[in-house]
FIKOLZA-1660 file (N, C-alpha, C; in steps of 0.1 Angstrom, whole numbers, plus 5000, padded with zeros to 4 digits):
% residues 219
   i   px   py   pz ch aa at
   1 2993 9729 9211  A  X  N
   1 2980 9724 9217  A  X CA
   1 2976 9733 9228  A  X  C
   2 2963 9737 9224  A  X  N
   2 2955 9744 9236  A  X CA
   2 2952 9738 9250  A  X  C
   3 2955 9743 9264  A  X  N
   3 2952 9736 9271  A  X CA
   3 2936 9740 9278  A  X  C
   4 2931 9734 9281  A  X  N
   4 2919 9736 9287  A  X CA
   4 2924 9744 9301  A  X  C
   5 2910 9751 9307  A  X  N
   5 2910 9757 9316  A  X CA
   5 2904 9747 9327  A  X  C
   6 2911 9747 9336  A  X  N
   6 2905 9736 9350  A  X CA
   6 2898 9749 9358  A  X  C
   7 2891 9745 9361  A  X  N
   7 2876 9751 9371  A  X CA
   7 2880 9745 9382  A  X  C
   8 2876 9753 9389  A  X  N
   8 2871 9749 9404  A  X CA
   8 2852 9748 9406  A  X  C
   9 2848 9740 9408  A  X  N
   9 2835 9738 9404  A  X CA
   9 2824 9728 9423  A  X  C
  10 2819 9737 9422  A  X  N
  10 2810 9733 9435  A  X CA
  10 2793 9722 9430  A  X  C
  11 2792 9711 9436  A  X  N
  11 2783 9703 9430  A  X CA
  11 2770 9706 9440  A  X  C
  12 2759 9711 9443  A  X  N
  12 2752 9709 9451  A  X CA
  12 2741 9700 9453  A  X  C
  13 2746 9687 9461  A  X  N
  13 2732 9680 9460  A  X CA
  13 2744 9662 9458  A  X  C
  14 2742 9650 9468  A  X  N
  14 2750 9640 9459  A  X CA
  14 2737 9629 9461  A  X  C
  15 2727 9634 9449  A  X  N
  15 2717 9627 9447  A  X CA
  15 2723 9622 9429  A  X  C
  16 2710 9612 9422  A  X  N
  16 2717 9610 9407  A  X CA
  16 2724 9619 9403  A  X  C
  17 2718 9631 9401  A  X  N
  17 2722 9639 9392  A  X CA
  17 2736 9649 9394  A  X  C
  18 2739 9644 9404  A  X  N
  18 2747 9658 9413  A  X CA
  18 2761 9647 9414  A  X  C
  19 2760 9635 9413  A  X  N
  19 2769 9622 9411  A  X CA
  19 2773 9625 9403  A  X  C
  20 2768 9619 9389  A  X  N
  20 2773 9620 9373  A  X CA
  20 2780 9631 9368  A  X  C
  21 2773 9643 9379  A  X  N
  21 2782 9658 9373  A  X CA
  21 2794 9658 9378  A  X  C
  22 2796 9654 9391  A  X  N
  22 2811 9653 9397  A  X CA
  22 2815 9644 9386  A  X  C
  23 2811 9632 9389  A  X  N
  23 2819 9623 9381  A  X CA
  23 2824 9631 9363  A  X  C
  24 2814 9633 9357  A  X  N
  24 2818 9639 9345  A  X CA
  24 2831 9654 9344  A  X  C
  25 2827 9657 9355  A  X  N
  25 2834 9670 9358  A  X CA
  25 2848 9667 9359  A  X  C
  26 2850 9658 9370  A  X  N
  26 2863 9654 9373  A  X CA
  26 2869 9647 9364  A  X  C
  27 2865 9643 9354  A  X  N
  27 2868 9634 9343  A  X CA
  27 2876 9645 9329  A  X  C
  28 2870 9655 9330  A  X  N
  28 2875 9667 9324  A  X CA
  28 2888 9676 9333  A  X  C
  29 2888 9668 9346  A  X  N
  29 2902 9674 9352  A  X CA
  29 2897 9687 9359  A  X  C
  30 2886 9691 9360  A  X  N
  30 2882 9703 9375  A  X CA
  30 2886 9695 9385  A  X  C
  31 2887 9705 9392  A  X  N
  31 2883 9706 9406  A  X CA
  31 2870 9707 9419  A  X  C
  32 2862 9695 9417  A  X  N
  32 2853 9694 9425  A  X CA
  32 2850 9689 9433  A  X  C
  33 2839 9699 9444  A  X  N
  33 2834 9697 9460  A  X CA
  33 2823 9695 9452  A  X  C
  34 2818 9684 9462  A  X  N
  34 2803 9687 9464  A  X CA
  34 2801 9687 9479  A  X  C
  35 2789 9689 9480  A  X  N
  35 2779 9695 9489  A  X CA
  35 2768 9689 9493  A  X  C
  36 2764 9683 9505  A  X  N
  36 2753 9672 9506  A  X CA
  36 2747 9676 9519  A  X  C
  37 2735 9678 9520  A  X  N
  37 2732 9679 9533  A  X CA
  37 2729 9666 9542  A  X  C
  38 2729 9657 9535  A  X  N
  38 2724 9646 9547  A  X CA
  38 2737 9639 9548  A  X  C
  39 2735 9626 9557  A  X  N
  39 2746 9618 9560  A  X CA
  39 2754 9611 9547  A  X  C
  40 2749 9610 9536  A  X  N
  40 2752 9597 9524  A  X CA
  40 2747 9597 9514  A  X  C
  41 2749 9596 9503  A  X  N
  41 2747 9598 9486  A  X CA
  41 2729 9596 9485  A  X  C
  42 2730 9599 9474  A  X  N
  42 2714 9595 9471  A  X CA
  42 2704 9604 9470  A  X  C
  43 2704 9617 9478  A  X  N
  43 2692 9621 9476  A  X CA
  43 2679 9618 9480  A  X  C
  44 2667 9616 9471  A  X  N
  44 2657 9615 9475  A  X CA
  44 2653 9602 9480  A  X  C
  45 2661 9595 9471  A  X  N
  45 2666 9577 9476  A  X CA
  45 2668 9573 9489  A  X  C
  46 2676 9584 9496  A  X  N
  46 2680 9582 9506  A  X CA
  46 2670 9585 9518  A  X  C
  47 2666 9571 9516  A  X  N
  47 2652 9574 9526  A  X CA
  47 2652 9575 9541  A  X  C
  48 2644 9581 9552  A  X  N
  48 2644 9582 9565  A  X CA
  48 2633 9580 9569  A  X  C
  49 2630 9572 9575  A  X  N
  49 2614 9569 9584  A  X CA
  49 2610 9577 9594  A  X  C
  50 2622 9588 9599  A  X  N
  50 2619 9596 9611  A  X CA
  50 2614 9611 9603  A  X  C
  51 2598 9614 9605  A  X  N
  51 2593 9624 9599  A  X CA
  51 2589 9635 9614  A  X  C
  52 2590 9630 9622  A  X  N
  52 2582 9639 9636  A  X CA
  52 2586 9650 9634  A  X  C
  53 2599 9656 9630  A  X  N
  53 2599 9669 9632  A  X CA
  53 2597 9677 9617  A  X  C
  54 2591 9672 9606  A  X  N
  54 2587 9674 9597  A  X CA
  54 2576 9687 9597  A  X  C
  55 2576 9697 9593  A  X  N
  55 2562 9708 9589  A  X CA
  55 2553 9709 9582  A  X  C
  56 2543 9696 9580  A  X  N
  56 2534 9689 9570  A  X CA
  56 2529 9699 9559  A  X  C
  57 2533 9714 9565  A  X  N
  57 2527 9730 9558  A  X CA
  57 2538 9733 9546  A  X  C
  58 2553 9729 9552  A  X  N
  58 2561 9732 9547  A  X CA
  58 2566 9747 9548  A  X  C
  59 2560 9753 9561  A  X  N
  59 2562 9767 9568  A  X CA
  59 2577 9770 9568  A  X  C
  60 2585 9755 9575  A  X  N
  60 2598 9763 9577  A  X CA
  60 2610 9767 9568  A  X  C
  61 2623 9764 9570  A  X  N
  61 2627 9768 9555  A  X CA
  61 2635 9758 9554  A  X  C
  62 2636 9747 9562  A  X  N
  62 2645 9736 9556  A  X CA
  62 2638 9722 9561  A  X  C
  63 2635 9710 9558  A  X  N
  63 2628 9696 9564  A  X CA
  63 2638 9690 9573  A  X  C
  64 2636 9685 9577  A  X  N
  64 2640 9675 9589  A  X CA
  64 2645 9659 9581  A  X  C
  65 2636 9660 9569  A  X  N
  65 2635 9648 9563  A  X CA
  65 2632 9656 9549  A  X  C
  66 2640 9652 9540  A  X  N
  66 2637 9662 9526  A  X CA
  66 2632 9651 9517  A  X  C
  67 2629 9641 9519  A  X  N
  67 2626 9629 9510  A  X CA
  67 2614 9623 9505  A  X  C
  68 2605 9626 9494  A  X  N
  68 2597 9624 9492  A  X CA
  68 2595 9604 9496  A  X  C
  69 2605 9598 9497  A  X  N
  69 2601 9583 9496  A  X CA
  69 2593 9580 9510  A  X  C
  70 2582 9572 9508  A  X  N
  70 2578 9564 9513  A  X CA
  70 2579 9546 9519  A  X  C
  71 2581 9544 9528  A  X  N
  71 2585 9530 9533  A  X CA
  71 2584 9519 9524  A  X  C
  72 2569 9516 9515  A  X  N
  72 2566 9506 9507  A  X CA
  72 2574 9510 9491  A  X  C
  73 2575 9519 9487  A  X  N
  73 2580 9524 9474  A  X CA
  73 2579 9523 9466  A  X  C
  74 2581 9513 9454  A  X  N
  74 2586 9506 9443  A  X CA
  74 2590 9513 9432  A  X  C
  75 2595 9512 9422  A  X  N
  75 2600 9522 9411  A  X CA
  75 2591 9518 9399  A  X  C
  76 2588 9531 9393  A  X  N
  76 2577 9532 9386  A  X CA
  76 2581 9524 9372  A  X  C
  77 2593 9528 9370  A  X  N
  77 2603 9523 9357  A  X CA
  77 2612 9512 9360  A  X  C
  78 2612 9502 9348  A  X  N
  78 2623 9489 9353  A  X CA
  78 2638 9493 9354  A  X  C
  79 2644 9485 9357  A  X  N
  79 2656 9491 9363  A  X CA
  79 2665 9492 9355  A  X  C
  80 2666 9487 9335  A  X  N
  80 2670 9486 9328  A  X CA
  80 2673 9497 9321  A  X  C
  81 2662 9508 9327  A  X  N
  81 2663 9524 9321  A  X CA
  81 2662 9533 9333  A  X  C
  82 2668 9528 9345  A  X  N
  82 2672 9536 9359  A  X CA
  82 2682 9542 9360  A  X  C
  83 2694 9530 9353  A  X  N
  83 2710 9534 9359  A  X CA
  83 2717 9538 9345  A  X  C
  84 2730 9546 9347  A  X  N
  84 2739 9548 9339  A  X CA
  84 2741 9542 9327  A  X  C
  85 2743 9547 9318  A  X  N
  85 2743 9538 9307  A  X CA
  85 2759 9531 9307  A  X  C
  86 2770 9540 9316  A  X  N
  86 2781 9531 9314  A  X CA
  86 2783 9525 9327  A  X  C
  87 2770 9521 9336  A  X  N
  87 2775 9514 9349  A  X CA
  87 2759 9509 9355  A  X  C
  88 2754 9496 9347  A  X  N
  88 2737 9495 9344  A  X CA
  88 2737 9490 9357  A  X  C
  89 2722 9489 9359  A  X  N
  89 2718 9486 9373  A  X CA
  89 2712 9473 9370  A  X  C
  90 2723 9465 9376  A  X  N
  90 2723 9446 9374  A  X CA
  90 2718 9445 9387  A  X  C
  91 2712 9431 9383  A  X  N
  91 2704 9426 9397  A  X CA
  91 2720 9419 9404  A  X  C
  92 2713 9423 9419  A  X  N
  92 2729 9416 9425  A  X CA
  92 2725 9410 9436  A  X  C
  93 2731 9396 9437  A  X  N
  93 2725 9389 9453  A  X CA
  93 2730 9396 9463  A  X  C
  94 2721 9387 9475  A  X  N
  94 2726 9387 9486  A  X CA
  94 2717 9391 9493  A  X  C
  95 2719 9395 9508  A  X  N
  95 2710 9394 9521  A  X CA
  95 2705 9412 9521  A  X  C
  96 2694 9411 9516  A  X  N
  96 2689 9427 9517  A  X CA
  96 2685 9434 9505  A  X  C
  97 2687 9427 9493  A  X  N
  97 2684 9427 9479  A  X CA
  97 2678 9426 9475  A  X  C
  98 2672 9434 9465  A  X  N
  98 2659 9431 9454  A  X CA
  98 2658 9429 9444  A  X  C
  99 2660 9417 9442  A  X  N
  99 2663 9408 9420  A  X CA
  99 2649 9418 9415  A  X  C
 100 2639 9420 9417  A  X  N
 100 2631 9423 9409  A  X CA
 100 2635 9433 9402  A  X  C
 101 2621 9436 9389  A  X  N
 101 2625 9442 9376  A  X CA
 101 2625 9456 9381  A  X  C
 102 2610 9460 9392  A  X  N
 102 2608 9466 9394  A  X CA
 102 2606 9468 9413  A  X  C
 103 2621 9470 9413  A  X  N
 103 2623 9470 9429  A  X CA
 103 2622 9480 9438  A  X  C
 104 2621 9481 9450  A  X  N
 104 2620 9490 9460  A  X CA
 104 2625 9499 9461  A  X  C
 105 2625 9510 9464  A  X  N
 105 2637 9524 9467  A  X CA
 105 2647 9520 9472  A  X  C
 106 2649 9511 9478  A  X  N
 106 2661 9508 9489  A  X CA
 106 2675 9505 9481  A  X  C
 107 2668 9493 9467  A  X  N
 107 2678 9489 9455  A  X CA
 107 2685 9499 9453  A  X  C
 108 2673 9509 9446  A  X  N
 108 2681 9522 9437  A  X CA
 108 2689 9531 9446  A  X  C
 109 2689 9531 9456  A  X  N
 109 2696 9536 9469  A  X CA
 109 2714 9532 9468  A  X  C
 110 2711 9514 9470  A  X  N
 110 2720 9511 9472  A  X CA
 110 2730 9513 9458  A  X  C
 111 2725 9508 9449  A  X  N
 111 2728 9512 9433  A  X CA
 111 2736 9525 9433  A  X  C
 112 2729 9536 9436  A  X  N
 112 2738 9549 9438  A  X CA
 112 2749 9549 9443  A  X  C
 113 2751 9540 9456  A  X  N
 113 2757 9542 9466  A  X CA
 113 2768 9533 9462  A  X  C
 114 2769 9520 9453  A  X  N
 114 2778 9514 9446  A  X CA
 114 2787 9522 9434  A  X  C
 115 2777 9532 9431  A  X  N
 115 2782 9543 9419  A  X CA
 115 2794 9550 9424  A  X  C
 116 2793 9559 9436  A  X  N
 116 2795 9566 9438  A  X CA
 116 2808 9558 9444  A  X  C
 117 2813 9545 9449  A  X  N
 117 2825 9539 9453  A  X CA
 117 2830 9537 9443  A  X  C
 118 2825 9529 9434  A  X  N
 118 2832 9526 9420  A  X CA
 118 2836 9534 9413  A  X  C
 119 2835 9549 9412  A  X  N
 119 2837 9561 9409  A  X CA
 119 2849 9570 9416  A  X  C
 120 2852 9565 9428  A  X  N
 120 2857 9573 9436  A  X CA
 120 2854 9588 9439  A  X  C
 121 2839 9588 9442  A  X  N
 121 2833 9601 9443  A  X CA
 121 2834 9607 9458  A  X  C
 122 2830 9594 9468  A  X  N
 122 2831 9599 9480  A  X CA
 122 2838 9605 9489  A  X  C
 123 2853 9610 9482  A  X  N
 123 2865 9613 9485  A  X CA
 123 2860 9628 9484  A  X  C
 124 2853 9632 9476  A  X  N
 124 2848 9644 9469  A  X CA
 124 2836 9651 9472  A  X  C
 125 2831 9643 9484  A  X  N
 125 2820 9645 9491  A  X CA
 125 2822 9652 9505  A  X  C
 126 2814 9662 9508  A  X  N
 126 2813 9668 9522  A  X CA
 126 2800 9661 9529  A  X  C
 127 2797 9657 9539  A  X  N
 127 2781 9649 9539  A  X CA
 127 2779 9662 9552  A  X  C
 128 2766 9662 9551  A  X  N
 128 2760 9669 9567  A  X CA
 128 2767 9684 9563  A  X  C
 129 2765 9686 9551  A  X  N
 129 2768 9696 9550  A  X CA
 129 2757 9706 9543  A  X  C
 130 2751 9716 9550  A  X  N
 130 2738 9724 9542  A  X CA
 130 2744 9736 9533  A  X  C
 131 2736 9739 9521  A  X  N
 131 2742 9751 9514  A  X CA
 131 2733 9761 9515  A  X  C
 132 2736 9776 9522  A  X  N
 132 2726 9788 9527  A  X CA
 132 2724 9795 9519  A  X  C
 133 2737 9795 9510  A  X  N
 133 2738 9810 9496  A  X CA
 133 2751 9807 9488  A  X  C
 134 2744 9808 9473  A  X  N
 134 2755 9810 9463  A  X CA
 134 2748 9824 9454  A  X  C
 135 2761 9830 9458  A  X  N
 135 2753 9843 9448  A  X CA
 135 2768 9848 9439  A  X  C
 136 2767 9857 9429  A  X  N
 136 2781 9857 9420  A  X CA
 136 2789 9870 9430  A  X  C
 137 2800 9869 9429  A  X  N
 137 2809 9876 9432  A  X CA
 137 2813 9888 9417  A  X  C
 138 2817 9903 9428  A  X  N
 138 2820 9912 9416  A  X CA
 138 2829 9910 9403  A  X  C
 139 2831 9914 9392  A  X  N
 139 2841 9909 9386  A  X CA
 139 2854 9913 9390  A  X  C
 140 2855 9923 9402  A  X  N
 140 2869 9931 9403  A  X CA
 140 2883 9918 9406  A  X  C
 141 2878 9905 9412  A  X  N
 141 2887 9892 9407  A  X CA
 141 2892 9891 9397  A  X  C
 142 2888 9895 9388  A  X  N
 142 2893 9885 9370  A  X CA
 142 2880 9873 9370  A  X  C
 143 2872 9880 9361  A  X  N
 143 2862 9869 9356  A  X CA
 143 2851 9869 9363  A  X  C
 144 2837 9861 9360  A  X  N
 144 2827 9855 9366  A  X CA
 144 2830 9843 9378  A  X  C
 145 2829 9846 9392  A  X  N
 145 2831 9833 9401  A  X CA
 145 2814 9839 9411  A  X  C
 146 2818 9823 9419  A  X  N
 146 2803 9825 9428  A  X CA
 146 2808 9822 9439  A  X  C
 147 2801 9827 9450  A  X  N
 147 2803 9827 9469  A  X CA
 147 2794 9816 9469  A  X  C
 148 2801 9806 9476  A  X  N
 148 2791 9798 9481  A  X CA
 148 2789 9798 9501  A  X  C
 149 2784 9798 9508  A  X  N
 149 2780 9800 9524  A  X CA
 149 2774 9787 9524  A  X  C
 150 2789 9776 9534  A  X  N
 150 2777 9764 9535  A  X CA
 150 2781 9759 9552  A  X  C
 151 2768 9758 9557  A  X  N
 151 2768 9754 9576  A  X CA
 151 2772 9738 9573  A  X  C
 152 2783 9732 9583  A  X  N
 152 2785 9718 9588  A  X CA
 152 2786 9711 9600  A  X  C
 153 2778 9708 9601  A  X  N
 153 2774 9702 9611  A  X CA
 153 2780 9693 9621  A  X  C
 154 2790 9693 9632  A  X  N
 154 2801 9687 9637  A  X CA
 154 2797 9673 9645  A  X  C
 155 2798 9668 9651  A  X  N
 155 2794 9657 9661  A  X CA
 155 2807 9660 9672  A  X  C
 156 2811 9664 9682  A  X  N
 156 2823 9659 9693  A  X CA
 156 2814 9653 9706  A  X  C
 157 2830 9646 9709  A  X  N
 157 2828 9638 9725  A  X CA
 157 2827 9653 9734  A  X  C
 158 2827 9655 9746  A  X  N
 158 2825 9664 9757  A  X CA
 158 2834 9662 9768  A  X  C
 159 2834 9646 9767  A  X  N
 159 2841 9645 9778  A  X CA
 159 2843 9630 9777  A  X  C
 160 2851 9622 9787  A  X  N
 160 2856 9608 9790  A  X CA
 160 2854 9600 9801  A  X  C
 161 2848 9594 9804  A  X  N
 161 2852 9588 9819  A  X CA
 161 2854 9574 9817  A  X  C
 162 2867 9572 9831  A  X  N
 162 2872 9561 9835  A  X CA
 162 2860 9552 9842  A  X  C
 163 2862 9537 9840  A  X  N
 163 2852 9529 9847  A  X CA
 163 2864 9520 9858  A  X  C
 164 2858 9513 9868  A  X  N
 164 2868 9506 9876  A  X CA
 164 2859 9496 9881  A  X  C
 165 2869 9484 9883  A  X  N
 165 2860 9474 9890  A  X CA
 165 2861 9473 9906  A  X  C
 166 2858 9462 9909  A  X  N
 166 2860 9464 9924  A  X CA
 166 2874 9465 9932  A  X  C
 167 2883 9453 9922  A  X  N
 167 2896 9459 9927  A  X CA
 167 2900 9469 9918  A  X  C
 168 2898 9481 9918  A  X  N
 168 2905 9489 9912  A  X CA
 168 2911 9489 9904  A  X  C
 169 2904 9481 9891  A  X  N
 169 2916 9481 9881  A  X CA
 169 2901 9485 9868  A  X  C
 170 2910 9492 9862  A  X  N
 170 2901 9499 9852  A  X CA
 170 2901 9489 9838  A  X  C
 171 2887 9492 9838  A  X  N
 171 2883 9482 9827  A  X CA
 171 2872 9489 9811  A  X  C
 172 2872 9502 9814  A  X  N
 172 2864 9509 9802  A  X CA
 172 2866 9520 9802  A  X  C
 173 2869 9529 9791  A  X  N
 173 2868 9545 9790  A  X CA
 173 2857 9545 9780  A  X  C
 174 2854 9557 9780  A  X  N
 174 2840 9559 9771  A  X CA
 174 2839 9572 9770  A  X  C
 175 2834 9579 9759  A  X  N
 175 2830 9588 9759  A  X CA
 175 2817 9595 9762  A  X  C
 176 2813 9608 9773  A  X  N
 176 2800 9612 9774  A  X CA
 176 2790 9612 9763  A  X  C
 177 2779 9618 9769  A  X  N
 177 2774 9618 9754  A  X CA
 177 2779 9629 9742  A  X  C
 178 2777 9627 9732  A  X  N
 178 2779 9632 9719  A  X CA
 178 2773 9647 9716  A  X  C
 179 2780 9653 9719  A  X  N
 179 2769 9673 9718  A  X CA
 179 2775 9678 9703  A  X  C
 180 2772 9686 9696  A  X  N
 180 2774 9691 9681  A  X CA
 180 2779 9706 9678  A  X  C
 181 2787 9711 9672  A  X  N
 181 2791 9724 9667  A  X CA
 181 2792 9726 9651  A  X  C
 182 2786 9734 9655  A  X  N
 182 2782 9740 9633  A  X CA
 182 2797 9749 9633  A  X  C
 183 2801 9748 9619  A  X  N
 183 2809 9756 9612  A  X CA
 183 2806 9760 9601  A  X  C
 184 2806 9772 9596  A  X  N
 184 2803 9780 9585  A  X CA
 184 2813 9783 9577  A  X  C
 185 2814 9782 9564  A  X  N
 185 2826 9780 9553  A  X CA
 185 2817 9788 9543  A  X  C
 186 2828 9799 9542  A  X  N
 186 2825 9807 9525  A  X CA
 186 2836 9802 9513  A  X  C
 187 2835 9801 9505  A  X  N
 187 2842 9800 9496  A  X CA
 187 2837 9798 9483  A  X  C
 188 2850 9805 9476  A  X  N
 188 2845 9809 9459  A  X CA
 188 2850 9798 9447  A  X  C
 189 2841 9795 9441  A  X  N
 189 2841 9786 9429  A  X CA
 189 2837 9794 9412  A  X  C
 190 2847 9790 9406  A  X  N
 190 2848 9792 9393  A  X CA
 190 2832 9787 9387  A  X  C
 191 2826 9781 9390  A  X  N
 191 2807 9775 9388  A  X CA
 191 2811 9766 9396  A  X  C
 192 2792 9766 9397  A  X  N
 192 2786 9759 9409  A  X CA
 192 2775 9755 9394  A  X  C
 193 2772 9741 9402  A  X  N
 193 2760 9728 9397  A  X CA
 193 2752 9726 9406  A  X  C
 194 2738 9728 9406  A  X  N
 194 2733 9732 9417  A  X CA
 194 2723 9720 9409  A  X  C
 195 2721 9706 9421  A  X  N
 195 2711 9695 9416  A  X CA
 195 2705 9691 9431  A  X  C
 196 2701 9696 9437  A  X  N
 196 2693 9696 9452  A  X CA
 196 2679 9691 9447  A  X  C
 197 2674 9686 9437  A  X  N
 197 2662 9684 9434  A  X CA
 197 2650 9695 9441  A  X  C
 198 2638 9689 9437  A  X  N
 198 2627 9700 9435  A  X CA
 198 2616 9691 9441  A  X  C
 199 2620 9677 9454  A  X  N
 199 2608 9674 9458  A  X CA
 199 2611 9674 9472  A  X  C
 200 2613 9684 9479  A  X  N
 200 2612 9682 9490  A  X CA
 200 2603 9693 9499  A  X  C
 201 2601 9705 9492  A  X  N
 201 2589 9710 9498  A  X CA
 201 2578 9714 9489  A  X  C
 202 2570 9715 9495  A  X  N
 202 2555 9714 9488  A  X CA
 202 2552 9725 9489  A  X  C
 203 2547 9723 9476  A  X  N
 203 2539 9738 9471  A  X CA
 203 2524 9737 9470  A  X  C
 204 2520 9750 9482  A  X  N
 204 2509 9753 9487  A  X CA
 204 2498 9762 9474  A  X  C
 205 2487 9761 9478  A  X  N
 205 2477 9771 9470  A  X CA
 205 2472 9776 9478  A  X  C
 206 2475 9794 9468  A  X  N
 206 2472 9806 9476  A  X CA
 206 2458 9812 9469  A  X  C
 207 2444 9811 9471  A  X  N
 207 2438 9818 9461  A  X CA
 207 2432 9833 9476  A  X  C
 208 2432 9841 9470  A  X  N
 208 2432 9854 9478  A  X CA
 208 2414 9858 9485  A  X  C
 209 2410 9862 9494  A  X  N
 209 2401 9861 9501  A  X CA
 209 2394 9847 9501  A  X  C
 210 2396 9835 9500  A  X  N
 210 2392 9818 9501  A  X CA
 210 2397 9812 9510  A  X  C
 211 2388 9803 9514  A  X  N
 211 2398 9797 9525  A  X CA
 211 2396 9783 9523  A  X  C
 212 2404 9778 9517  A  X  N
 212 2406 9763 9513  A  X CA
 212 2415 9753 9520  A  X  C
 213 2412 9739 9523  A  X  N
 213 2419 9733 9528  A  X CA
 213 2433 9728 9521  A  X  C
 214 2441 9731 9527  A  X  N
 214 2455 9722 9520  A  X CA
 214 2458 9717 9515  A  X  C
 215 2459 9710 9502  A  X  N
 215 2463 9698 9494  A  X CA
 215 2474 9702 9494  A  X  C
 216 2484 9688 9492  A  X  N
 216 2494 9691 9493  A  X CA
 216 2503 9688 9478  A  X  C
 217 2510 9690 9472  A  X  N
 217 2514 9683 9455  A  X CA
 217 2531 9690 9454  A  X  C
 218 2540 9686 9452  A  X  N
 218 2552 9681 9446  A  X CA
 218 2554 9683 9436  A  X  C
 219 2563 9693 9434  A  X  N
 219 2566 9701 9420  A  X CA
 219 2578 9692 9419  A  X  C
% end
C-alpha cells in the first residue's frame, strides 16, 4: 500500500471557506496553520461596528474593518442552503438567537463559530494574525514550496502596580495599561489555500482625463 504524502499546508483566511479547507485538509492527515487577521472565525460575518478609521476611497492597503456587513443585515438565502451539508444550520434557542428562516448576520456568525468548535479547528488557528507575502520558493529544496511573511500582533502588560488601603494592607494588583508588539514569522509551506475573500476593498473607476464622482461597488 501506497502511502500518501502529508503536506504542510498554510490556510489564509478563517472565514466559510478557509474553515472547510482546514477541516477537509486535516481530515486527509496535513499539516495545517491557518492565518486570520482579525480576532475570531468568520470572516466577513464577523462583523464590527467600529468603521472611523476606515478609508471610504480604499487608498490604504489594509481596512481597519474588512467587512462588508452592515448592522441591520439579513441573509439573502434561507438557512437551509447556508450551512454544511454534513453540519446543517438548525435553528437553536436561546438568549441572542434568531429562529428565523432568514436570519441576521449575527446567526451565521455564530453558526461558523459552532463549526469551527465542533471541528476542532481553533487549535489550528493563529487570530490577529495578517498575511504580507506568499510567493514560491526556488526549487534548489526538493520540489515546489511557498514563503509565507505573516505580522502578529501581540497585546503585553508594561507594568503592575500595588494598591494599599489605609492600614497598609494591600488589597489589588493590576496591570498598567495594555501597549502592543508585532512579530514577524516567515515560514515555508508545502501549499498555501489562500480564501481571504474578495469583499473588503472597493474597486474604484478610473476613466482617463474625466473626473467623476466615486461610486463605490464590491467585487
Amino acid at each position: 500500500m501506497v502511502s500518501k504524502k502529508k503536506w504542510s499546508v498554510c490556510v489564509i483566511g478563517a472565514g466559510p471557506s478557509g474553515l472547510v479547507a482546514a477541516r477537509e485538509l486535516r481530515k486527509e492527515g496535513h499539516r495545517v496553520v491557518v492565518l486570520e487577521q482579525k480576532h475570531d472565525v468568520g470572516g466577513q460575518w464577523l462583523y464590527d461596528p467600529n468603521i472611523e478609521k476606515e478609508d471610504p476611497l480604499g487608498q490604504t492597503k489594509f481596512l481597519d474593518v474588512h467587512s462588508s456587513i452592515y448592522t441591520s443585515l439579513r441573509l439573502l438565502s434561507p438557512r437551509e442552503i447556508m450551512g454544511y451539508t454534513d453540519f446543517p444550520f438548525f435553528v437553536k434557542e436561546g438568549p441572542g438567537r434568531d429562529p428565523r428562516r432568514f436570519p441576521g448576520h449575527k446567526e451565521l456568525w455564530l453558526y461558523l463559530k459552532e463549526f469551527s468548535v465542533h471541528f476542532g479547528l481553533r487549535e489550528l488557528i493563529r487570530f490577529n494574525t495578517r498575511v504580507e507575502y506568499v510567493g514560491m520558493l526556488d526549487g534548489s529544496c526538493g520540489g515546489l514550496k511557498w514563503v509565507v511573511k505573516s505580522r502578529k500582533l501581540l497585546k503585553v502588560a508594561t507594568s503592575s502596580a500595588n494598591y494599599y488601603d489605609n492600614n497598609k494592607q494591600k488589597v489589588d494588583e493590576i496591570g498598567s495599561d495594555v501597549g502592543s508588539e508585532e512579530v514577524v514569522v516567515e515560514e515555508v509551506f508545502d501549499a498555501v489555500v489562500v480564501a481571504n475573500g474578495h469583499y473588503s476593498h472597493p474597486r474604484l473607476p478610473s476613466i482617463k482625463g474625466t473626473y467623476v464622482n466615486y461610486v463605490l461597488y464590491f467585487t
